[in-house]
VOKOL-670956 format. One record per residue (C-alpha): x, y negated, z. Coordinates in steps of 0.25 Angstrom, whole numbers, plus 2048, in hexadecimal, padded with zeros to 3 digits. Each point is the difference from the previous one (the first is absolute). Example, Ala and Ser with C-alpha at 12.3 -4.5 7.8 and 13.67 -1.06 7.14 Angstrom:
83181281F8067F27FE
***
This chain:
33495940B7F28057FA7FA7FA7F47F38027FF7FB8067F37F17FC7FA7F880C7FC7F67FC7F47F48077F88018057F27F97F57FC8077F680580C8067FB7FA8007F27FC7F280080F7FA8048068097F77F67FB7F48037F280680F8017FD7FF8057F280481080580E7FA80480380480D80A7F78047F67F58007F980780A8017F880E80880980B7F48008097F68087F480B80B8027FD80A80A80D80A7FB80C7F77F980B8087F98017F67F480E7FF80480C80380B8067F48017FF7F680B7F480780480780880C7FF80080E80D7FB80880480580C8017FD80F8117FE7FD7FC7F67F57F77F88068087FD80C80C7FD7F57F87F57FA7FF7F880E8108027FD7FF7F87F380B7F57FC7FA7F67F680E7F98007FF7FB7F080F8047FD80680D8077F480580980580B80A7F48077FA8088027F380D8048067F680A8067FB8037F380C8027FA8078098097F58087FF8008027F180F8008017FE80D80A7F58087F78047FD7F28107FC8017FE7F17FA8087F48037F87F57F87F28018037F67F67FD7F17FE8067F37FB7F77F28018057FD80D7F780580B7F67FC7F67F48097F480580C80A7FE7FB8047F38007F37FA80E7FB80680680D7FC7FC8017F38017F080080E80280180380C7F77F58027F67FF7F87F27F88027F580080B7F880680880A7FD80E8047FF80580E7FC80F8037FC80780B7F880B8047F37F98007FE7F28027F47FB8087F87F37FB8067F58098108067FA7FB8037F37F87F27FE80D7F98048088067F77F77FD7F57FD7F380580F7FC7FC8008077F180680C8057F980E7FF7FD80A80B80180D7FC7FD80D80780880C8017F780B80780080E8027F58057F67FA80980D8007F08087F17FE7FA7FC80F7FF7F880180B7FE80F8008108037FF80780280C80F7F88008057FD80F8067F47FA7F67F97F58077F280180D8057FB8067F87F58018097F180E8007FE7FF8047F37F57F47FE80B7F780980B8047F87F97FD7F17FC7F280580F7FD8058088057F37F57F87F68017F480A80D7FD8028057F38077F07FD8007FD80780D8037F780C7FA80980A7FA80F8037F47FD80C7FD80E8057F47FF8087FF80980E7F78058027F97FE7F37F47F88017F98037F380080C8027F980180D80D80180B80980A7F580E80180980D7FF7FA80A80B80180E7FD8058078097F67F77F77F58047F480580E8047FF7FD8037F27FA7F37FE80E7FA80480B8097F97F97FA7F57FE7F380480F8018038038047F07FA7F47FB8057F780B7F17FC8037FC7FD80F7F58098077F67F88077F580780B7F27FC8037FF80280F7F27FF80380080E80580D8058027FD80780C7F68087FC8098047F380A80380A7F680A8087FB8087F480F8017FD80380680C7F38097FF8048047F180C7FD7FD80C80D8038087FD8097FA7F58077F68068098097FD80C8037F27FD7FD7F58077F87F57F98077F780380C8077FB7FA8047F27FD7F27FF80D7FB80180380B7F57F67F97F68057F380180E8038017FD8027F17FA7F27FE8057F27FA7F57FA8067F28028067F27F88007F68028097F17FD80580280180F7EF8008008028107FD80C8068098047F48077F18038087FD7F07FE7F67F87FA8097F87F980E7FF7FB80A8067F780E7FE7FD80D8027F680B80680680E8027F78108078028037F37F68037F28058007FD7F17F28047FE7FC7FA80F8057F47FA7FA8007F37F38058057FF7F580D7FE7F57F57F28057FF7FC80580E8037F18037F97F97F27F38088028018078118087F780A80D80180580980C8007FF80380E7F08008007FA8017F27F37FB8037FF80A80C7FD7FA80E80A80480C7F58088047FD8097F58108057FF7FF80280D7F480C7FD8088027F480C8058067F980780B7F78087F580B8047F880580780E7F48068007FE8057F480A8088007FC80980A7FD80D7FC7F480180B7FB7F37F97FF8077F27FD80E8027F27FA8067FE7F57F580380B7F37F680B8097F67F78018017FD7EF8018107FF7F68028097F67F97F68078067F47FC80E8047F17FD8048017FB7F180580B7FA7F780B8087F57F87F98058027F48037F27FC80C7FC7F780B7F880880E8017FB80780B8078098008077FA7F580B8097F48008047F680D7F77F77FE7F68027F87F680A7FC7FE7FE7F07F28067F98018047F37F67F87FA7FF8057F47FE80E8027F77FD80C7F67F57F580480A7F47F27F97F88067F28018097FB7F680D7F98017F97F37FA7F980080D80A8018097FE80E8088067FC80C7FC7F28017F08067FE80680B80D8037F780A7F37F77FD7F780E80280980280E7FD7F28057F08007FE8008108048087FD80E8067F280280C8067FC80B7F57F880A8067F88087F97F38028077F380E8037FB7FE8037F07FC7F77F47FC7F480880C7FF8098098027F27FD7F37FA7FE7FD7F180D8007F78067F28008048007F47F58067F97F47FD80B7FB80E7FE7FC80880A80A8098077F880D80280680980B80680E7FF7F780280E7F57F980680280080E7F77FB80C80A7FF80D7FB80080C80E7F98087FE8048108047F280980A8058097FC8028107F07FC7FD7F78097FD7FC80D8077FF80D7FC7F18008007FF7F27F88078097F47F780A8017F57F47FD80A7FF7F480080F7FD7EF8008017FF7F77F78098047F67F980D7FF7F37FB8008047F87F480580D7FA7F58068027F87F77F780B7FD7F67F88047F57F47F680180D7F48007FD7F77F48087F37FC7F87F57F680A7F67F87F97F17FE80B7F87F98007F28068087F58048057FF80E80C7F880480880D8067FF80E7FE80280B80B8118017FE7FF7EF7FF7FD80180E80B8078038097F77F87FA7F680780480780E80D8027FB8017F17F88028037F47FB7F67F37F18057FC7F87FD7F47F27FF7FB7FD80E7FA7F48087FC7FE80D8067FA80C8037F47FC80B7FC80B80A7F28018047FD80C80A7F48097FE7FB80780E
***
């Protein structure tokens, strides 16, 4: 189908933005002519999908659009147990509802907010084991969302008997769509194996991780996808995943598992807080897609044209000159805010101050990944500052053309052109939520009342 997008002046664009505080998720979708906030749930199905969805069972207790689902995700990961909810977050919080206590440690290579907010959201603690290139931009590493092992490693033998869990994240999101290697991951469970601890995989993108591997990894270039696939998860304990990225649907997710003991531990919680085993708050219809989409996926036709088109806006990018973390990543293209804003300071949030310019300059909605999206300290309530400030741009999957990121690359450099005439005021005041509230809101997490920095654009 087309969806029509709305073109709008600059100074309309510069009013709505005034009108939601300089917080672009409370922008409404039709003030947004170019929307890469994010690249989940806002991809275009295919033909084979939507005839799927006329198949759909909405039989409450053993749908044939599970069994379907199922087999599918037996077939592509290897998985006996699996277990639909509506999105990568419901399986977030019956996993670690299940395994994760208080004062627990739970590494990884770098948590996103929804894993990271869950985890802390139980007293446990998120911590990050990164490659020290993952948030250098300028540094070339084919594999940026490699866990340290050495980092890994540290936090194991100081945290014995306290780590119920390592979540490796594939591709890594914060980073911008960082792969993991294979040869890491087998790192990650050799050692896993030592200390007897599970290894858990945040799916959401497992199918372009398993492309850049066989694009980088030696040895693998005349892999299939699905083969190398297999391969990861052969590796795995378990699985999580937000069907919304690579299962190509709008909504879904699932938890899938080689352990009846952790399928029955963990089917308490779908049932408490997503439906019953065999739909978790899915209807037939949408496992239908779901199963069909993983199929898809998979198909190396399918991601050599998705990861072009992302690289195809990297490089305009980097021609002109403008920061992105290199290499390009699957899913994202990620500016390097700070170096591209290098007269705004930290306290006033470099990135969040980019993607507000990119918006009044082209209509253009991005999210920032930095300072903002790490939260305060819940212990402490002090601001968590970032290593990076980050704007991504997340490119919806099978939407837009080559020419409407072209608009994006436009705009960007216009921005760039101008960068040193951008100026933030501060005003403290009183608001109910700040720019991250809303994104804990989105993600439902518990907000307070908090006095904060107040952005004010100057044109």
């Amino acid at each position: 189908m087309v969806e029509r997008i709305r073109p709008s002046t600059r100074e309309e664009r510069l009013q709505w933005i005034t009108e939601s505080h300089f917080n672009l998720f409370n922008l409404h979708g039709d003030q947004v002519y170019i929307d890469l906030l994010t690249d989940s749930g806002t991809g275009a199905m295919s033909d084979q999908q939507w005839a799927a969805i006329m198949k759909g069972d909405e039989t409450y207790a053993g749908s044939s659009s599970f069994l379907r689902l199922r087999d599918k995700v037996k077939e592509i990961f290897g998985f006996d147990y699996v277990l639909p909810v509506h999105q990568g977050r419901a399986a977030e919080n019956a996993l670690f509802s299940a395994f994760v206590g208080a004062g627990n440690i739970v590494p990884g290579n770098s948590h996103f907010d929804t894993t990271r907010a869950h985890i802390e959201n139980r007293g446990a603690h998120a911590y990050d084991c990164s490659l020290e290139e993952a948030f250098r931009p300028d540094r070339e590493h084919p594999f940026k969302g490699n866990v340290d092992i050495d980092k890994l490693d540290t936090v194991l033998k100081s945290n014995q008997g306290n780590v119920p869990m390592i979540v490796v994240t594939a591709t890594c999101n914060k980073s911008g769509g960082q792969p993991v290697s294979l040869s890491n991951l087998r790192r990650v469970k050799e050692l896993a194996d030592i200390h007897g601890i599970p290894l858990v995989i945040d799916s959401a993108r497992f199918a372009e991780n398993a492309w850049f591997i066989r694009e980088r990894e030696p040895g693998y270039a005349d892999k299939s996808i699905k083969s190398i696939v297999r391969e990861m998860y052969q590796l795995a304990d378990a699985m999580i995943m937000s069907g919304k990225k690579d299962g190509l649907v709008n909504i879904g997710g699932l938890l899938a598992t080689r352990h009846q003991i952790w399928y029955d531990r963990v089917s308490s919680y779908v049932i408490l807080f997503e439906g019953f085993t065999t739909y978790g708050g899915l209807a037939g219809r949408d496992m239908e897609a779901f199963a069909v989409g993983l199929g898809e996926v998979t198909d190396s036709h399918y991601l050599d044209s998705r990861i072009g088109q992302v690289h195809r806006l990297g490089r305009m990018l980097i021609e002109a000159g403008i920061p992105i973390q290199r290499p390009i990543g699957g899913h994202a293209i990620i500016v390097d805010a700070t170096t591209f804003l290098p007269y705004v300071p930290r306290e006033e949030y470099p990135a969040q101050t980019l993607a507000v310019e990119l918006y009044v300059e082209a209509g253009v909605r991005g999210v920032e990944i930095g300072t903002l999206l790490n939260d305060r300290d819940p212990c402490t309530g002090e601001q968590r500052y970032a290593q990076t400030e980050f704007l991504r741009l997340a490119i919806p999957r099978r939407v837009y053309t080559n020419d409407h990121l072209a608009v994006v690359g436009s705009g960007l450099k216009n921005v760039f052109a101008r960068r040193a005439s951008i100026t933030v005021g501060r005003l403290s005041i009183h608001i109910p939520y700040s720019i991250r509230a809303l994104w804990n809101m989105e993600y439902g997490i518990h907000l307070v009342w908090k006095r904060i920095p107040y952005m004010e654009y100057r044109k």
